[in-house]
C-alpha positions as CSV (number, residue, x, y, z in Angstrom):
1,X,87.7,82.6,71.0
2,X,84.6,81.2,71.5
3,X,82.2,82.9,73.8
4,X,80.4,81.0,76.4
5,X,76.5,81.0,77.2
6,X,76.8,82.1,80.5
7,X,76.2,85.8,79.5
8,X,72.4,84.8,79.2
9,X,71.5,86.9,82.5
10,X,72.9,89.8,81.6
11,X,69.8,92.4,79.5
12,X,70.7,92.9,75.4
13,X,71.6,96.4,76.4
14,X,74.4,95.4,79.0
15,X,75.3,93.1,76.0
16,X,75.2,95.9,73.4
17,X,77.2,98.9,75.7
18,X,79.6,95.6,75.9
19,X,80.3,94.8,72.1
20,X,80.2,98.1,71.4
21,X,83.1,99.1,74.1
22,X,85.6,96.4,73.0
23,X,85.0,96.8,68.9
24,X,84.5,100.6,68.3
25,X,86.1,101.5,71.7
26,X,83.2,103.6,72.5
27,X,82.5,103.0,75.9
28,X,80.3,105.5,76.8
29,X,77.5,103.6,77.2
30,X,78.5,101.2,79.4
31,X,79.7,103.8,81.8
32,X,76.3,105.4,81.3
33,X,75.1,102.5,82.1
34,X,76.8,101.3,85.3
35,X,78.0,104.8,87.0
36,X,75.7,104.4,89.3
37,X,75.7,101.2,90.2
38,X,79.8,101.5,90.1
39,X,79.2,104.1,92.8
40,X,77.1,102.5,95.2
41,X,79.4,99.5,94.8
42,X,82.0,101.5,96.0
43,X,80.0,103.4,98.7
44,X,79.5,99.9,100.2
45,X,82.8,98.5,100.2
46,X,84.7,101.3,101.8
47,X,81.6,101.0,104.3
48,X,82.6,97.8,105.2
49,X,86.1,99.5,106.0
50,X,84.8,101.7,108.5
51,X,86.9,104.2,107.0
52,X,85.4,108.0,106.7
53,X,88.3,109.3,105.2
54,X,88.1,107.0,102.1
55,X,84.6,108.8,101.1
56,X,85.9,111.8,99.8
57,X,87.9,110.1,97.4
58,X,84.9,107.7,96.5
59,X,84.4,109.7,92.8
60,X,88.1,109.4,92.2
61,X,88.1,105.5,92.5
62,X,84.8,105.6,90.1
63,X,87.0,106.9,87.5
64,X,89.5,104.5,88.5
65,X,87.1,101.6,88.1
66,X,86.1,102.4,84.5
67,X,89.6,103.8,83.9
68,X,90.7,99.6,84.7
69,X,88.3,98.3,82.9
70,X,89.7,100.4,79.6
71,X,93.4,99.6,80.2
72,X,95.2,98.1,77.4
73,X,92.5,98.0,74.9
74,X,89.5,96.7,77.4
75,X,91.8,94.2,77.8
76,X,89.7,93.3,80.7
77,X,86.7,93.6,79.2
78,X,87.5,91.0,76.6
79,X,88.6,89.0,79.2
80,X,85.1,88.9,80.9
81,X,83.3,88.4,77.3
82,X,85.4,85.3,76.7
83,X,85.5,83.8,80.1
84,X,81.9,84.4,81.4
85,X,80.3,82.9,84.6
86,X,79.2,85.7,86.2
87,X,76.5,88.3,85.2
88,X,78.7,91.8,84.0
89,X,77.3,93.5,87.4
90,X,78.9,91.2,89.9
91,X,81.8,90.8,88.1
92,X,82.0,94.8,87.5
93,X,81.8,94.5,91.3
94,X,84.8,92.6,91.5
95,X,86.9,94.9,90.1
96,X,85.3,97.8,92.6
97,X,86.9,95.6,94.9
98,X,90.0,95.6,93.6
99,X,90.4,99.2,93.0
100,X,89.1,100.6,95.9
101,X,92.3,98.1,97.5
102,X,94.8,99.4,94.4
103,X,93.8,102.7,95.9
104,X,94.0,102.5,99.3
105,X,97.9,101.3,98.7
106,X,98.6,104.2,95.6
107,X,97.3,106.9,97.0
108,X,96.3,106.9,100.9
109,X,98.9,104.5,102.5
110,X,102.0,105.9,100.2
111,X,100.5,109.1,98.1
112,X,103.9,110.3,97.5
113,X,105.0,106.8,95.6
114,X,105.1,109.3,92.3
115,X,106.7,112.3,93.7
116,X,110.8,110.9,92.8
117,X,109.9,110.4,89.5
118,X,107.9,114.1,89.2
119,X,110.6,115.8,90.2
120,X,113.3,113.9,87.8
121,X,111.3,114.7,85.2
122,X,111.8,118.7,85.7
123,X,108.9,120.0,84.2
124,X,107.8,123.7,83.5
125,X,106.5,125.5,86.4
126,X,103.5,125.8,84.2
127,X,102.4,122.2,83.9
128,X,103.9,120.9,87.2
129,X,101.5,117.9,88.0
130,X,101.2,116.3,91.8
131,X,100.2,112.8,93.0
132,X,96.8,113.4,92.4
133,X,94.9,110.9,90.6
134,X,94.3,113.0,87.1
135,X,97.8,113.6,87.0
136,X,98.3,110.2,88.0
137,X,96.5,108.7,85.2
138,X,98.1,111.0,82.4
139,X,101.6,109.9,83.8
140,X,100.6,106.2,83.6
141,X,99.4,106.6,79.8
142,X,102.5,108.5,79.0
143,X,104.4,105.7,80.7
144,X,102.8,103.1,78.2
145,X,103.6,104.7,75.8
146,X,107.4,103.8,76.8
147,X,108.9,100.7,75.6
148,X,108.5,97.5,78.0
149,X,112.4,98.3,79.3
150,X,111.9,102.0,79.2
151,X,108.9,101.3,81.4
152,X,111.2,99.1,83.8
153,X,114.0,101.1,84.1
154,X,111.9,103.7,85.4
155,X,109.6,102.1,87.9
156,X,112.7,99.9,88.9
157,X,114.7,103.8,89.5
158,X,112.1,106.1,90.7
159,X,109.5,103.4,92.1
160,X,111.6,100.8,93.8
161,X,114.9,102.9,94.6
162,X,117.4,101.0,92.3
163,X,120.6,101.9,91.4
164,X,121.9,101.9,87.6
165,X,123.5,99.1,88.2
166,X,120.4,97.0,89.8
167,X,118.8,97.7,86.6
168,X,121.3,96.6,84.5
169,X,121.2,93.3,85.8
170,X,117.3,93.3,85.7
171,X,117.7,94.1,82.2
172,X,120.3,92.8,81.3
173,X,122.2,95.2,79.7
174,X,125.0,97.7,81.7
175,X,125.0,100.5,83.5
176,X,126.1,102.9,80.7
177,X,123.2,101.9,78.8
178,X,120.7,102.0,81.7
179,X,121.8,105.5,82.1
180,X,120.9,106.4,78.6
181,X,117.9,104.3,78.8
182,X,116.5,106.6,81.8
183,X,117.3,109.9,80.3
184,X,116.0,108.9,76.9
185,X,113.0,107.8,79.1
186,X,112.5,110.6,81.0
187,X,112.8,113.3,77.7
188,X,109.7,110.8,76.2
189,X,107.7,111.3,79.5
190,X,108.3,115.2,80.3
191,X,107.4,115.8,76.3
192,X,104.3,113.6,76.8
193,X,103.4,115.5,79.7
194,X,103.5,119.2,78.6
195,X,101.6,117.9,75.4
C-alpha cells in the first residue's frame, strides 16, 4: 500500500515513534510521546460530559486508548499510515473519543457485563480477577487467543445470554458440539488466566 502525502504536518519524530511501532512493535515511544497529550484529550472530553464521576477513571481509559491503538498488531495504526488526512494528533484524538464512549458502556453503564463469564470459568481463589479494567484486558487477550468460533460461542453464551442451541444456529453446527466448544473454550481461558 502506498502511503499518501498527507502525513507532511506531522514532526519526523511523530513519524519515527510511528514506523517504529508498526515494524518492530516497539511502541514505546509513541506512548512517550503522546501520554500527555492522550490525557488532556481525555480530561476535555469527559469535561464536555459534565460527568465527575468519569474522572477517576480518566488513567484507566489512557491505557485504554493506547491499549486500542495496539490491538491486533497496530492494526489501527497501519490503518492511519495508509489512509492519512489528518495530522496523527487529531486523529489520536479521535480514538480518545471513541474510547472514552467504549468505556462509558463496558464499564460504568453495565460494569458487571464480564462477571457470567468469570464465574464459569471457576478459577482458583488465588487469581480470582473482577470487572476491572486490568483484568479486563488480560481476559480480552486470552480471548484472542481463542479461535474465531471459540470466541463466538462465548460472547454469544456469557455476553448476550444465548442458549446452546442459539449458538448452534449462529454457528452452524449443533448443540452437542456447541457444548464441547464452550467447555474446550472455557479450559483455554481459565489456563490463560492463571498463567
Amino acid at each position: 500500500m502506498k502511503e499518501k502525502k498527507t502525513h507532511e504536518k506531522n514532526t519526523q519524530k511523530e513519524m519515527d515513534a510511528l514506523n517504529k511501532c508498526i515494524q518492530n512493535n516497539d511502541c514505546a515511544d509513541l506512548v512517550s510521546h503522546y501520554w500527555n497529550y492522550v490525557f488532556f484529550a481525555i480530561q476535555q472530553i469527559i469535561e464536555k460530559r459534565n460527568n465527575d464521576e468519569l474522572n477517576s477513571h480518566s488513567n484507566d481509559m489512557i491505557i485504554e486508548v493506547f491499549h486500542a491503538l495496539q490491538k491486533n498488531n497496530n492494526r489501527r495504526l497501519k490503518q492511519y499510515k495508509t489512509d492519512g488526512g489528518k495530522k496523527l494528533s487529531s486523529w489520536i484524538y479521535t480514538i480518545c473519543e471513541q474510547t472514552v464512549s467504549n468505556y462509558i458502556r463496558d464499564h460504568i453503564e453495565d460494569p458487571n457485563k464480564f462477571v457470567p463469564l468469570l464465574e464459569a470459568l471457576e478459577l482458583p481463589d488465588d487469581r480470582q480477577i473482577s470487572p476491572n479494567l486490568t483484568d479486563m484486558i488480560t481476559l480480552e487477550d486470552c480471548l484472542q487467543q481463542l479461535s474465531r468460533d471459540d470466541r463466538i460461542a462465548i460472547k454469544l453464551k456469557y455476553y448476550e445470554g444465548y442458549a446452546s442451541n442459539e449458538i448452534a444456529d449462529v454457528l452452524d453446527s449443533n448443540e452437542n458440539a456447541v457444548n464441547n466448544r464452550l467447555h474446550e473454550a472455557k479450559k483455554r481461558l481459565t489456563k490463560c488466566l492463571e498463567a
